[in-house]
PDBQT receptor file of N, H, CA, C and O in Angstrom, charges set to zero:
ATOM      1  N   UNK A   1      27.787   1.331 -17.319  1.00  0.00    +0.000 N 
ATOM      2  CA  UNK A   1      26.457   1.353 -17.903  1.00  0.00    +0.000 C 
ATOM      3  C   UNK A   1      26.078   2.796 -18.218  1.00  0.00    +0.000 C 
ATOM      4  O   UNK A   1      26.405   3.679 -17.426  1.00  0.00    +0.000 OA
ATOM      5  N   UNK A   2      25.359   3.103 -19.409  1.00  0.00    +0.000 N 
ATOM      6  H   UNK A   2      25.093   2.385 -20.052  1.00  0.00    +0.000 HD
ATOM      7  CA  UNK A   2      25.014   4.467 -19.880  1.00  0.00    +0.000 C 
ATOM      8  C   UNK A   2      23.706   5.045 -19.119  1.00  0.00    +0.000 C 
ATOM      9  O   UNK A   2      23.112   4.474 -18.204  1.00  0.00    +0.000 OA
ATOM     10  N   UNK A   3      23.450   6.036 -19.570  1.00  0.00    +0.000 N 
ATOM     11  H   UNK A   3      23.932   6.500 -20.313  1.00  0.00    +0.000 HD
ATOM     12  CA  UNK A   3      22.497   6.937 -19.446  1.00  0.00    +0.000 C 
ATOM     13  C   UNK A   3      21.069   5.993 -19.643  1.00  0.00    +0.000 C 
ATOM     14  O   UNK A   3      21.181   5.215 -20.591  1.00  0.00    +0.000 OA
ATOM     15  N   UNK A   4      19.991   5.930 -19.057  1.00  0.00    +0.000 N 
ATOM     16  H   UNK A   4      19.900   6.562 -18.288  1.00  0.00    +0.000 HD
ATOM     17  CA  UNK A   4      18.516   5.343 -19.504  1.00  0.00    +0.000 C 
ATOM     18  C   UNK A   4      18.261   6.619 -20.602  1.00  0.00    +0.000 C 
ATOM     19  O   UNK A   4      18.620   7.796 -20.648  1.00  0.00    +0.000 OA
ATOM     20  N   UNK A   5      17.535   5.831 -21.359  1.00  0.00    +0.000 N 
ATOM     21  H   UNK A   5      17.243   4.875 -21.322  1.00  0.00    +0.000 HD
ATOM     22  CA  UNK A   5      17.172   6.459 -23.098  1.00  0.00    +0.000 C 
ATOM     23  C   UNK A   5      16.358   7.836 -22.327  1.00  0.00    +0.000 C 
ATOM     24  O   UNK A   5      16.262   8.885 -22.965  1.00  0.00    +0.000 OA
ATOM     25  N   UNK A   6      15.830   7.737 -21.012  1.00  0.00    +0.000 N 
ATOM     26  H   UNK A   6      15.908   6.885 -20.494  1.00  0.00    +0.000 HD
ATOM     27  CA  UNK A   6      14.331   8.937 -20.995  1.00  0.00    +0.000 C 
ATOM     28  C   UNK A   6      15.524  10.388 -20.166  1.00  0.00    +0.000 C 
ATOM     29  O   UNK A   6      15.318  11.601 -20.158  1.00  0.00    +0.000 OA
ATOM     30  N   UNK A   7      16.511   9.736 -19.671  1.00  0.00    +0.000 N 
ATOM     31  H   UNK A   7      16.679   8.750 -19.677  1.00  0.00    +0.000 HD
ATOM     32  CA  UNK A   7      17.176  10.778 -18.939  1.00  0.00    +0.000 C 
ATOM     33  C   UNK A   7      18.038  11.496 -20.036  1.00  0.00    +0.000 C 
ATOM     34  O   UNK A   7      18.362  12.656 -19.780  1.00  0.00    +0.000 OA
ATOM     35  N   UNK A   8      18.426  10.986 -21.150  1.00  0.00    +0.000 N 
ATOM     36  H   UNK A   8      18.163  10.043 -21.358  1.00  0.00    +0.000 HD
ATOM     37  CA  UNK A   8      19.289  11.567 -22.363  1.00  0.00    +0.000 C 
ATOM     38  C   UNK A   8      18.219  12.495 -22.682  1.00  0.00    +0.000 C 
ATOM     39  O   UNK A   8      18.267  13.703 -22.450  1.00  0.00    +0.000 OA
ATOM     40  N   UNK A   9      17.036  11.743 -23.345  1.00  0.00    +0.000 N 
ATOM     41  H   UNK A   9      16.997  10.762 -23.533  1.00  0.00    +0.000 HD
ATOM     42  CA  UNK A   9      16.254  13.345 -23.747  1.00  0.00    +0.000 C 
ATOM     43  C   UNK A   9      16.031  14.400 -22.580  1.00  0.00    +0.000 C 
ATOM     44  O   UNK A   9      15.968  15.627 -22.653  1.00  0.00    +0.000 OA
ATOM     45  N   UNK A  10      15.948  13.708 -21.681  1.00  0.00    +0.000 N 
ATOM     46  H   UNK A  10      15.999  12.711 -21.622  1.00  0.00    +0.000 HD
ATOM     47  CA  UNK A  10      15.347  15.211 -20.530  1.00  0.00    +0.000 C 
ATOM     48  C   UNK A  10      17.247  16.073 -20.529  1.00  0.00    +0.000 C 
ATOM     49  O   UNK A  10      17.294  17.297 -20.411  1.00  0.00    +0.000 OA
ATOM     50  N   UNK A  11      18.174  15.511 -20.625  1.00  0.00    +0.000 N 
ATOM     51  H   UNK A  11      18.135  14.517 -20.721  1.00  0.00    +0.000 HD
ATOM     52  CA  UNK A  11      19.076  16.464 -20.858  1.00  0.00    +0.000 C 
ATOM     53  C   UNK A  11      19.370  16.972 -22.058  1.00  0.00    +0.000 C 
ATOM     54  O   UNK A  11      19.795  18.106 -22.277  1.00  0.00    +0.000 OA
ATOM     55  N   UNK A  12      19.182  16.272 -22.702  1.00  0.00    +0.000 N 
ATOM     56  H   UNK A  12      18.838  15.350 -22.524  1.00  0.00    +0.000 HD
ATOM     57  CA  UNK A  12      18.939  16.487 -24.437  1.00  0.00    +0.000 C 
ATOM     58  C   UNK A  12      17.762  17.942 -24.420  1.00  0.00    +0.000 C 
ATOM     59  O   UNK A  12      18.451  18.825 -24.929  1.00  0.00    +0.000 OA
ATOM     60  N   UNK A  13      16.760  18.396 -24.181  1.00  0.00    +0.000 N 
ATOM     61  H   UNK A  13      16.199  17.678 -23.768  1.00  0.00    +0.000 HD
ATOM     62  CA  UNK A  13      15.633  19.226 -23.476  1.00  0.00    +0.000 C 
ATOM     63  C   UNK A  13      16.270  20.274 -22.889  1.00  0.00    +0.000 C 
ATOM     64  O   UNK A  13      16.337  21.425 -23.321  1.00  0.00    +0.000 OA
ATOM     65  N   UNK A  14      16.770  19.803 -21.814  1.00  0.00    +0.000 N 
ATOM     66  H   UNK A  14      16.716  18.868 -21.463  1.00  0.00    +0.000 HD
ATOM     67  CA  UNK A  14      17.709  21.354 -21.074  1.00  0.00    +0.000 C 
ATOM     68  C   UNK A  14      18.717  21.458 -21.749  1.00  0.00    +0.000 C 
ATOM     69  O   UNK A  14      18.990  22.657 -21.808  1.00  0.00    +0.000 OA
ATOM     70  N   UNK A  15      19.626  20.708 -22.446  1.00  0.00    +0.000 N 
ATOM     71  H   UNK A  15      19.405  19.734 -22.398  1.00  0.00    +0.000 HD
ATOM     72  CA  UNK A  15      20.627  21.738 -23.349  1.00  0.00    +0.000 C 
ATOM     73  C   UNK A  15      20.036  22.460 -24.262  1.00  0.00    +0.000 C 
ATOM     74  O   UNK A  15      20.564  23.542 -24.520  1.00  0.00    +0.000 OA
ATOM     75  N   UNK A  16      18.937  22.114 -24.913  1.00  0.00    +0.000 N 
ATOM     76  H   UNK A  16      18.508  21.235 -24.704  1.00  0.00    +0.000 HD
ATOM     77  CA  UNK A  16      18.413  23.097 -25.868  1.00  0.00    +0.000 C 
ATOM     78  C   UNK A  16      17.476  24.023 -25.517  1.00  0.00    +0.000 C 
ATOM     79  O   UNK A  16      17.024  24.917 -26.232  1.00  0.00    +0.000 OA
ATOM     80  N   UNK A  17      17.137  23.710 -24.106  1.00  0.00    +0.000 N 
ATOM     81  H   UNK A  17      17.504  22.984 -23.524  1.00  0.00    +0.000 HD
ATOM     82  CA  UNK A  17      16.569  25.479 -23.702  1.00  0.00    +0.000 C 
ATOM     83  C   UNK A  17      17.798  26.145 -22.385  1.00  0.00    +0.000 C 
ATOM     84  O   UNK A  17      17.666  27.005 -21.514  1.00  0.00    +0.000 OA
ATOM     85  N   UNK A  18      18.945  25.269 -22.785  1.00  0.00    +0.000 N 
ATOM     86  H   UNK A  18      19.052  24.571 -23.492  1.00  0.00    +0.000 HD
ATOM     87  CA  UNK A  18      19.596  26.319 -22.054  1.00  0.00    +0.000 C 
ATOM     88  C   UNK A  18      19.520  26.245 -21.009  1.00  0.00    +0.000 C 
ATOM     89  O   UNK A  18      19.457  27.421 -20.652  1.00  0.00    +0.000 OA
ATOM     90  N   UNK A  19      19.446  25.264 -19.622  1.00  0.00    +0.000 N 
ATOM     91  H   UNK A  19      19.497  24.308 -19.912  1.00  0.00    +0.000 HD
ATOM     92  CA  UNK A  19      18.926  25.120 -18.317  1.00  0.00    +0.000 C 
ATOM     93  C   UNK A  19      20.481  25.329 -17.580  1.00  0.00    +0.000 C 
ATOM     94  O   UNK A  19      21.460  24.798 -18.104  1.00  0.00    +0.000 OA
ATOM     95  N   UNK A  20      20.539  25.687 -17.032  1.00  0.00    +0.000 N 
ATOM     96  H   UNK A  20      19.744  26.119 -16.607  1.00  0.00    +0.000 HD
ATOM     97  CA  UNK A  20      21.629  25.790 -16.014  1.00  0.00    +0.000 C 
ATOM     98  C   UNK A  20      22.043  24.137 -15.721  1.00  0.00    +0.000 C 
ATOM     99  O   UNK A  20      21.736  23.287 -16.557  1.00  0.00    +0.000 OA
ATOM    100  N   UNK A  21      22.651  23.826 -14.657  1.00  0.00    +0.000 N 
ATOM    101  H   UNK A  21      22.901  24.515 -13.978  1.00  0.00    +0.000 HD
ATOM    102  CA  UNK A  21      23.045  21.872 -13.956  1.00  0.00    +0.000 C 
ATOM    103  C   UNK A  21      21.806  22.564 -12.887  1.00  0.00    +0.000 C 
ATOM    104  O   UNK A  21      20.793  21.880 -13.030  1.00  0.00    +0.000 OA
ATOM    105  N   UNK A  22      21.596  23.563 -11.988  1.00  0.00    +0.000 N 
ATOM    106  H   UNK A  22      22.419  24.119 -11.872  1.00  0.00    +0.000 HD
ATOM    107  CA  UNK A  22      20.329  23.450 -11.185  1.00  0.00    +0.000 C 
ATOM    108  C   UNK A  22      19.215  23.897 -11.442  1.00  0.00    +0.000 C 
ATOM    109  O   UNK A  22      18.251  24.031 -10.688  1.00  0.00    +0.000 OA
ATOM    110  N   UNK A  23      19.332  24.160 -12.616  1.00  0.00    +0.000 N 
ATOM    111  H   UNK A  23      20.115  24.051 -13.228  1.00  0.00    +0.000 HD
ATOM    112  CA  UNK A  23      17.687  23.719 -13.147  1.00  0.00    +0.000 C 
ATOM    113  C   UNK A  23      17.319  22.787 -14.172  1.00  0.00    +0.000 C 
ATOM    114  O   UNK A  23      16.193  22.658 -14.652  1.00  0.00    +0.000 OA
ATOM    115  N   UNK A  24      18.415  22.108 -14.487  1.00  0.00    +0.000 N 
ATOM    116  H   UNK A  24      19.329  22.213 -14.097  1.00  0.00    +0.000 HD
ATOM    117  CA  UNK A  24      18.288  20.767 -15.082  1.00  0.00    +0.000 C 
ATOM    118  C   UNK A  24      17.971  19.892 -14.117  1.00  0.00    +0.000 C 
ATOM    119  O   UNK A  24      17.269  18.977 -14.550  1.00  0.00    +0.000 OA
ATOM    120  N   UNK A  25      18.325  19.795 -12.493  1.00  0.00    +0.000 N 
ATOM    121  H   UNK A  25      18.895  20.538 -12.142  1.00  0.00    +0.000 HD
ATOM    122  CA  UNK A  25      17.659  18.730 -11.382  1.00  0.00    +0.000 C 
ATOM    123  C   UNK A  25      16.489  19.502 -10.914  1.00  0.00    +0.000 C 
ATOM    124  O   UNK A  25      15.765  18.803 -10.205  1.00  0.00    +0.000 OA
ATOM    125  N   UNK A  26      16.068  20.692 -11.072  1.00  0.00    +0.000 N 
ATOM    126  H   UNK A  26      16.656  21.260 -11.648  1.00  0.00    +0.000 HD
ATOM    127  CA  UNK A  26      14.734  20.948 -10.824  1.00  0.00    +0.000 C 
ATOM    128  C   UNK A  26      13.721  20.783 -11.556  1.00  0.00    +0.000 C 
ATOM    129  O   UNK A  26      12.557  20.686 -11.168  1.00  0.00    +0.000 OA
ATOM    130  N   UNK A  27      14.284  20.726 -13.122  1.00  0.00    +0.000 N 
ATOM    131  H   UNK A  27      15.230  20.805 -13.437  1.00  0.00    +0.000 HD
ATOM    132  CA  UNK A  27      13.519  20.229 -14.098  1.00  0.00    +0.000 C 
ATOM    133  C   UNK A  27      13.174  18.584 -14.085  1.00  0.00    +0.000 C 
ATOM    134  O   UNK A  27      12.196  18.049 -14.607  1.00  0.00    +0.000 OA
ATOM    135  N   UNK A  28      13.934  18.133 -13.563  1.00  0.00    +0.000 N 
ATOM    136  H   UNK A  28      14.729  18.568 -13.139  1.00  0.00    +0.000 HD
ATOM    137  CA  UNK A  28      13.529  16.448 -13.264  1.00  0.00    +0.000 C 
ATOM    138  C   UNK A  28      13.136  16.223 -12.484  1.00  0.00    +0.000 C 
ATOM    139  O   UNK A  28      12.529  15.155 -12.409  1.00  0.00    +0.000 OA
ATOM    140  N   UNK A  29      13.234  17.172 -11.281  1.00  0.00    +0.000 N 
ATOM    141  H   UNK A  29      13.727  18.040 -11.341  1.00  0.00    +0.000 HD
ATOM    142  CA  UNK A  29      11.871  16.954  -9.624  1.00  0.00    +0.000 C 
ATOM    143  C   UNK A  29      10.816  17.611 -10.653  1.00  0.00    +0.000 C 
ATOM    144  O   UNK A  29       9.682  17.490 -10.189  1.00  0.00    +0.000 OA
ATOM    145  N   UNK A  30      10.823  18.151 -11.680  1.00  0.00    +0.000 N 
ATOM    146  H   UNK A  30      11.744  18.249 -12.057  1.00  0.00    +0.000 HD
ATOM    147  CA  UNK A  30       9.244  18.759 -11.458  1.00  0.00    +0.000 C 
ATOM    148  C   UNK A  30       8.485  17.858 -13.126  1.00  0.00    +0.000 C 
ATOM    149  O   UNK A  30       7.358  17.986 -13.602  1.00  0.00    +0.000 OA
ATOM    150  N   UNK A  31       9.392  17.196 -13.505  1.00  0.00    +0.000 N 
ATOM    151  H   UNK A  31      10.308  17.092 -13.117  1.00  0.00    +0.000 HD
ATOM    152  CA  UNK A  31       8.450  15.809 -14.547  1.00  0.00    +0.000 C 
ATOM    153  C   UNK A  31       8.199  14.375 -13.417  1.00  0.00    +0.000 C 
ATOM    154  O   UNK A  31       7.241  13.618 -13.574  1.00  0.00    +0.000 OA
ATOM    155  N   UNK A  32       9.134  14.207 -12.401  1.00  0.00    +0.000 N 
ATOM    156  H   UNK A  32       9.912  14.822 -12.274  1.00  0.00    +0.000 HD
ATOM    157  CA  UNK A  32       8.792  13.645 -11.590  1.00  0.00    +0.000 C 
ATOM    158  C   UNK A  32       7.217  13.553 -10.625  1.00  0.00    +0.000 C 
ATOM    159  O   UNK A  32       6.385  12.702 -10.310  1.00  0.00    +0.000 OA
ATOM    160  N   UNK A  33       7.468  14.973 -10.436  1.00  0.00    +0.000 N 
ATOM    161  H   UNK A  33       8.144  15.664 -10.692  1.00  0.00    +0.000 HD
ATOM    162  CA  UNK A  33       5.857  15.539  -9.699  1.00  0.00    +0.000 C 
ATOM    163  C   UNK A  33       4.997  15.399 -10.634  1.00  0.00    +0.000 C 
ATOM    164  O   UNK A  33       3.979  14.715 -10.522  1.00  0.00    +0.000 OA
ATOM    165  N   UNK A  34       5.249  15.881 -11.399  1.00  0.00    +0.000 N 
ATOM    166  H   UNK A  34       6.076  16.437 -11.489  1.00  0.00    +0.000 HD
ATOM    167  CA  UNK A  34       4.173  15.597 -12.878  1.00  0.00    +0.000 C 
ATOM    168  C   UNK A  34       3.674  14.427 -13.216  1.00  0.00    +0.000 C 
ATOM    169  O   UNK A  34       2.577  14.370 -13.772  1.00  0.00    +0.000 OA
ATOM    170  N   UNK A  35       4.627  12.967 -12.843  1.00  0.00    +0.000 N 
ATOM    171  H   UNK A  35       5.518  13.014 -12.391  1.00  0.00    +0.000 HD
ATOM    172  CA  UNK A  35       3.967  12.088 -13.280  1.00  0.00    +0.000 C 
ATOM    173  C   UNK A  35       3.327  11.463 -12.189  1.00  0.00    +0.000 C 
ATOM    174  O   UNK A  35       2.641  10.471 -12.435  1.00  0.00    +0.000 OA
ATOM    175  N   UNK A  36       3.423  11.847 -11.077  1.00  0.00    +0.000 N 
ATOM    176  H   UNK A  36       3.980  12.653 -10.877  1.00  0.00    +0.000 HD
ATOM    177  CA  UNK A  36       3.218  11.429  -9.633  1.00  0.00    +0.000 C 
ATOM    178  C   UNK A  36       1.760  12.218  -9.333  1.00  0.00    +0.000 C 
ATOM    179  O   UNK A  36       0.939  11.849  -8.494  1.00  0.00    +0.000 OA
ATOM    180  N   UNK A  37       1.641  13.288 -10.139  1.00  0.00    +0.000 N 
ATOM    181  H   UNK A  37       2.308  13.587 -10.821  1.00  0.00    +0.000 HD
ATOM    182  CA  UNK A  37       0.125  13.839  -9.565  1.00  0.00    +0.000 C 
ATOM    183  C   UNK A  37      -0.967  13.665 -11.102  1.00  0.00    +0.000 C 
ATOM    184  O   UNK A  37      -1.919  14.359 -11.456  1.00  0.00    +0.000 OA
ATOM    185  N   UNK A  38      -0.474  12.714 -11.610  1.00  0.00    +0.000 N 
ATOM    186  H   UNK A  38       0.300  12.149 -11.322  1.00  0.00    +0.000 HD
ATOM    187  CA  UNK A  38      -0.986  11.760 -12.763  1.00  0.00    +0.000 C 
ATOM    188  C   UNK A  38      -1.150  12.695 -14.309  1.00  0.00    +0.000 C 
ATOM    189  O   UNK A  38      -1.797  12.417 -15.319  1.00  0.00    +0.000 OA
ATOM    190  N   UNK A  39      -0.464  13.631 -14.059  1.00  0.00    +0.000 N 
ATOM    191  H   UNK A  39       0.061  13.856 -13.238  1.00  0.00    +0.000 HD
ATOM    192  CA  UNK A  39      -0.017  14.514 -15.576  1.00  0.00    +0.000 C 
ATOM    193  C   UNK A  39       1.404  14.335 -16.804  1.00  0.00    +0.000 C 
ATOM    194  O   UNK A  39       2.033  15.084 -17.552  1.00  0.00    +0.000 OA
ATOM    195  N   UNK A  40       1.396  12.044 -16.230  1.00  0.00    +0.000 N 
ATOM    196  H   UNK A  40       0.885  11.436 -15.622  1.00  0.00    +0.000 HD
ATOM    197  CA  UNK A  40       2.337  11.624 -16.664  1.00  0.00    +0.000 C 
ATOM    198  C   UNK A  40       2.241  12.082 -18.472  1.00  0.00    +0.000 C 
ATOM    199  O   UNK A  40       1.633  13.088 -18.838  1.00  0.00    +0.000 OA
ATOM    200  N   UNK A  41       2.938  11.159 -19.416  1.00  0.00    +0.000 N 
ATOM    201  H   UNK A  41       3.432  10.342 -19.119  1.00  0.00    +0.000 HD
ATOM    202  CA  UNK A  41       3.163  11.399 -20.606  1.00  0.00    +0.000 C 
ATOM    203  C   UNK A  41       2.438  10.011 -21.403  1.00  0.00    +0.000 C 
ATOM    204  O   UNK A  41       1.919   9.065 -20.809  1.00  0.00    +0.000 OA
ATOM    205  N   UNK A  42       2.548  10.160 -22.820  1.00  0.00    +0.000 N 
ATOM    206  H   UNK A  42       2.969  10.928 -23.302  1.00  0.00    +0.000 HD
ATOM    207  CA  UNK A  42       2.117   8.942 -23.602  1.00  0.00    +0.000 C 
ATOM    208  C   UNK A  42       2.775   8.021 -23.694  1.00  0.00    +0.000 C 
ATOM    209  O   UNK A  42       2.207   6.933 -23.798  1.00  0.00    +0.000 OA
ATOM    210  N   UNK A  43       4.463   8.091 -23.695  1.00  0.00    +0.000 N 
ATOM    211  H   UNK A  43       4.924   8.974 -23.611  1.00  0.00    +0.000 HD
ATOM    212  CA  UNK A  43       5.585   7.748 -23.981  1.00  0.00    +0.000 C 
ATOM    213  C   UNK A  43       5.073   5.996 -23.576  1.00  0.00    +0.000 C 
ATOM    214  O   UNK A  43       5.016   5.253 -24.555  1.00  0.00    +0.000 OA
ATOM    215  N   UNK A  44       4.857   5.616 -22.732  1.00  0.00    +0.000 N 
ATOM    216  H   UNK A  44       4.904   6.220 -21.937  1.00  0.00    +0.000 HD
ATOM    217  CA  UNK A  44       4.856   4.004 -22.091  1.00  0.00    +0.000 C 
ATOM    218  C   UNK A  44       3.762   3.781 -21.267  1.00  0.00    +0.000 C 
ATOM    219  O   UNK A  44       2.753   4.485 -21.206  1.00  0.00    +0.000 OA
ATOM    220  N   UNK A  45       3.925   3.092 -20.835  1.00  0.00    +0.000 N 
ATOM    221  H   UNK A  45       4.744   2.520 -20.885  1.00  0.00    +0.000 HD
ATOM    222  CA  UNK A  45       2.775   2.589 -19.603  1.00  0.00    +0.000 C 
ATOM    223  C   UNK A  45       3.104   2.947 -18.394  1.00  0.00    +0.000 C 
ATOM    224  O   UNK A  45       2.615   2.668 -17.299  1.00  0.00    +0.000 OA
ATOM    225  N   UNK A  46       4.028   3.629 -18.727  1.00  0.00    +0.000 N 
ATOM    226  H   UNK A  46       4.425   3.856 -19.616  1.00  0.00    +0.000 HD
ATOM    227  CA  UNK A  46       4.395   4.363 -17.400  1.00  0.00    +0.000 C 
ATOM    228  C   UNK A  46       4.515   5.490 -16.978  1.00  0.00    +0.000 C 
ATOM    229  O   UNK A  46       4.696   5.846 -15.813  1.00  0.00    +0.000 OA
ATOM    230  N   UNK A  47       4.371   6.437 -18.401  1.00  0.00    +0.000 N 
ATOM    231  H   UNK A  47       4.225   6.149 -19.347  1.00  0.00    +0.000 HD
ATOM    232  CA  UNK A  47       3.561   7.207 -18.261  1.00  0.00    +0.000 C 
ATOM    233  C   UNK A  47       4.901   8.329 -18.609  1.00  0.00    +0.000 C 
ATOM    234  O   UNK A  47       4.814   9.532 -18.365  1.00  0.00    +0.000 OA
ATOM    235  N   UNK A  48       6.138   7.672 -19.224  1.00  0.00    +0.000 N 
ATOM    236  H   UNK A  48       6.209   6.694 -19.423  1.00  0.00    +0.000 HD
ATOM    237  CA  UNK A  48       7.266   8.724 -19.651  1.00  0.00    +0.000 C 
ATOM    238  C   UNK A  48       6.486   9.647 -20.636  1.00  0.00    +0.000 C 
ATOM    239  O   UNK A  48       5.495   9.410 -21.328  1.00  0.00    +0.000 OA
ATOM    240  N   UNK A  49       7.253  10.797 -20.483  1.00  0.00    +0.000 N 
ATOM    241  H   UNK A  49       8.057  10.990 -19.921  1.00  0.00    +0.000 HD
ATOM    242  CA  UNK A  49       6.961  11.574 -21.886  1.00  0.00    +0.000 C 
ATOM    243  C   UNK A  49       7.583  11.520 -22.842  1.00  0.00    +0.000 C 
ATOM    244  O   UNK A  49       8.768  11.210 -22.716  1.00  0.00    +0.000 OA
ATOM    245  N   UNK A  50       6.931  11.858 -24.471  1.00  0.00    +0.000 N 
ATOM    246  H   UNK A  50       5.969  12.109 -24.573  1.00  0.00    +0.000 HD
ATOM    247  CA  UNK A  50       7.485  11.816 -25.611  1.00  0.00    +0.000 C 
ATOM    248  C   UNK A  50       8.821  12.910 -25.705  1.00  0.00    +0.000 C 
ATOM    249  O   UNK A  50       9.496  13.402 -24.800  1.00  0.00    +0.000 OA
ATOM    250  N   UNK A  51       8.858  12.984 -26.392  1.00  0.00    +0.000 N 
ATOM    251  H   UNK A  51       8.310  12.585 -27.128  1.00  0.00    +0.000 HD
ATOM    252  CA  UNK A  51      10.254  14.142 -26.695  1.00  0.00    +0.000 C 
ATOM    253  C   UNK A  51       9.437  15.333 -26.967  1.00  0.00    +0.000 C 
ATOM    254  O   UNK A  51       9.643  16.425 -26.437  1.00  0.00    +0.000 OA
ATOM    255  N   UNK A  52       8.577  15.104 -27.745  1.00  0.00    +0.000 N 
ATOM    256  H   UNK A  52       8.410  14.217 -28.176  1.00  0.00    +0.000 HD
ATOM    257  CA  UNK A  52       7.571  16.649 -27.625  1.00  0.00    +0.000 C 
ATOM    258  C   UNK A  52       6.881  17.116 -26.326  1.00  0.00    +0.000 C 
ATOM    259  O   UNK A  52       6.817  18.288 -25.953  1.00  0.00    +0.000 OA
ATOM    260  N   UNK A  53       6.331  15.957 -25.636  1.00  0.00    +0.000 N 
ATOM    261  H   UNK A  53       6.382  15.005 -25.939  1.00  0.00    +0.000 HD
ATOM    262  CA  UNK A  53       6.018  16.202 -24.253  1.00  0.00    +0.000 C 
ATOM    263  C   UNK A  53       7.326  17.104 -23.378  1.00  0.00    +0.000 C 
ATOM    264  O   UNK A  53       7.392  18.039 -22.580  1.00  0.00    +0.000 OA
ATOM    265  N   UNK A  54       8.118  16.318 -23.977  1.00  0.00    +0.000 N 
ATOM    266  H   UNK A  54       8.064  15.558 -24.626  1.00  0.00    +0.000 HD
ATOM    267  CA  UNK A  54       9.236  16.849 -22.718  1.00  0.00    +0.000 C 
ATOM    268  C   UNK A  54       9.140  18.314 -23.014  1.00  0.00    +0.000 C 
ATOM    269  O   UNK A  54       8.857  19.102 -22.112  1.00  0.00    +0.000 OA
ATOM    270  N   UNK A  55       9.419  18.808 -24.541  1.00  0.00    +0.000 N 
ATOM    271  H   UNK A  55       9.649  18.168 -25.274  1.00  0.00    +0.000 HD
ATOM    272  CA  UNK A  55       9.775  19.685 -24.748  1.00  0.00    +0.000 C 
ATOM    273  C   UNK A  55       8.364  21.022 -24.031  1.00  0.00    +0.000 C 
ATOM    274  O   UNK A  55       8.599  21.934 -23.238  1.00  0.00    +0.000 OA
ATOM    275  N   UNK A  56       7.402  20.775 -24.473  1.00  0.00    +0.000 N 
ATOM    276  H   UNK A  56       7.210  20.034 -25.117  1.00  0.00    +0.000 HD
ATOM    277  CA  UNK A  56       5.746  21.275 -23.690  1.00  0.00    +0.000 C 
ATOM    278  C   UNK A  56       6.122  21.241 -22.202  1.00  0.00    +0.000 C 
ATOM    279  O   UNK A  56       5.952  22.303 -21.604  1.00  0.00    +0.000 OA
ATOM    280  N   UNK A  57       6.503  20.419 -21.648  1.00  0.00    +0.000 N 
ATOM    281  H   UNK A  57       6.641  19.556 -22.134  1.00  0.00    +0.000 HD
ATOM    282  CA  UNK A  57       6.933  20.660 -20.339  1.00  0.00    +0.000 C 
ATOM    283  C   UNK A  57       7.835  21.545 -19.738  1.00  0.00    +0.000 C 
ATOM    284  O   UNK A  57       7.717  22.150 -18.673  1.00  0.00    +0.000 OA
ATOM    285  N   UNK A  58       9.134  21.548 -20.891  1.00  0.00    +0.000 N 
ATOM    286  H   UNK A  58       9.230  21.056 -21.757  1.00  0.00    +0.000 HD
ATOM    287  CA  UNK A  58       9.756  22.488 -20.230  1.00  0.00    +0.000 C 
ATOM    288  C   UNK A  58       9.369  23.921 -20.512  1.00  0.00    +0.000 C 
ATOM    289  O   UNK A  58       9.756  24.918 -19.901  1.00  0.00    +0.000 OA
ATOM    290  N   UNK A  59       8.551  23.858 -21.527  1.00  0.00    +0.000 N 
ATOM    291  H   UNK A  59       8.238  23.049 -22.023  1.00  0.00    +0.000 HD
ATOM    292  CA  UNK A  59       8.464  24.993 -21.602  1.00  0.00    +0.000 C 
ATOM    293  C   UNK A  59       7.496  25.754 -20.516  1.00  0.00    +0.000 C 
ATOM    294  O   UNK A  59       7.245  26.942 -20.722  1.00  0.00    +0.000 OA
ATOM    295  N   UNK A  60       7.058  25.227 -19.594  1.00  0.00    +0.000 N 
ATOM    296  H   UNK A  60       7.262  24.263 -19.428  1.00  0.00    +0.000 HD
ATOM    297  CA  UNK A  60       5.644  25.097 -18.328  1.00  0.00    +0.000 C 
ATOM    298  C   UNK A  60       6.989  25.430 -17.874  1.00  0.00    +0.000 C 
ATOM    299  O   UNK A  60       7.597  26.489 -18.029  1.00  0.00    +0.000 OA
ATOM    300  N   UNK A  61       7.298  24.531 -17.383  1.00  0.00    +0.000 N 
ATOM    301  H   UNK A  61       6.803  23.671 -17.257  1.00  0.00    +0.000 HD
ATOM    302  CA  UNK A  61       8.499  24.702 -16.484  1.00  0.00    +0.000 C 
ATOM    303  C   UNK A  61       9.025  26.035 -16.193  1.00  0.00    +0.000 C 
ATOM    304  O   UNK A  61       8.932  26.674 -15.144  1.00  0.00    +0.000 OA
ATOM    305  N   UNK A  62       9.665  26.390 -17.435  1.00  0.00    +0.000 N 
ATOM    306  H   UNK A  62       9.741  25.871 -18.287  1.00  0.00    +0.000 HD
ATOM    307  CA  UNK A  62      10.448  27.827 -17.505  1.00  0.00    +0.000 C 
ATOM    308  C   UNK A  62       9.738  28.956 -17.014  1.00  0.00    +0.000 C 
ATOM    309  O   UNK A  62      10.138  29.692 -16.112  1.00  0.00    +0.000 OA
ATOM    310  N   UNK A  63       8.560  29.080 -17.705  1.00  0.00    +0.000 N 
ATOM    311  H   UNK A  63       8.235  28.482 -18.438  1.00  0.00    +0.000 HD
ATOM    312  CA  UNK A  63       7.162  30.005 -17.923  1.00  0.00    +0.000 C 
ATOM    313  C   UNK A  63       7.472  30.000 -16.249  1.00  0.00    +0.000 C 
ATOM    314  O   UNK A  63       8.340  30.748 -15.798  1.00  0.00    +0.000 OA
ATOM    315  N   UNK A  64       6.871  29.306 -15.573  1.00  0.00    +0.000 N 
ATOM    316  H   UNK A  64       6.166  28.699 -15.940  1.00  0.00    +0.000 HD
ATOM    317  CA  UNK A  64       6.465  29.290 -13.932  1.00  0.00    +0.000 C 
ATOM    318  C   UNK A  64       8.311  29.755 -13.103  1.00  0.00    +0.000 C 
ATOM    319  O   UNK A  64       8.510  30.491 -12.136  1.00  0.00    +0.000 OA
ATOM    320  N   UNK A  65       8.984  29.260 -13.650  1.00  0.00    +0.000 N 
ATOM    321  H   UNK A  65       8.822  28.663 -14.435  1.00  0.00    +0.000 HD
ATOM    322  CA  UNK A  65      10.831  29.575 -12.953  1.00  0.00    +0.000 C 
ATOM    323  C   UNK A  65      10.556  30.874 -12.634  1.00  0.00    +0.000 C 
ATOM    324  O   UNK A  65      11.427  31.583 -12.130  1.00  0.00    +0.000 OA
TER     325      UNK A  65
C-alpha cells in the first residue's frame, strides 16, 4: 500500500525546501501540534492542510528551526 495523498505533499514540501530526513519528522511533529492546538488547515474536516498551507507552514517552521 502507498503513501496517504497528505504525507506525499508534506514530503513533496520538504524536498522543496530542502529539509534534511530529521527535519522532515520534525516537520510532521510540528503540523501535527498544529492541528492538535486547533491551527489545523482548510484541506478537510479534519482539518489537513492545503498544499499552500503546507507550504506557509513550513516556512514558520524553518523561520523558528
Amino acid at each position: 500500500m502507498g503513501k496517504k495523498d497528505d504525507l506525499k505533499q508534506v514530503d513533496s514540501i520538504a524536498r522543496e525546501f530542502r529539509m534534511s530526513p530529521e527535519l522532515r519528522k520534525a516537520f510532521g511533529i510540528f503540523l501535527e501540534k498544529e492541528k492538535r492546538n486547533g491551527h489545523g488547515g482548510t484541506g478537510n474536516n479534519r482539518g489537513d492542510f492545503t498544499y499552500q498551507e503546507l507550504r506557509q507552514k513550513a516556512k514558520e517552521f524553518l523561520e523558528d528551526s
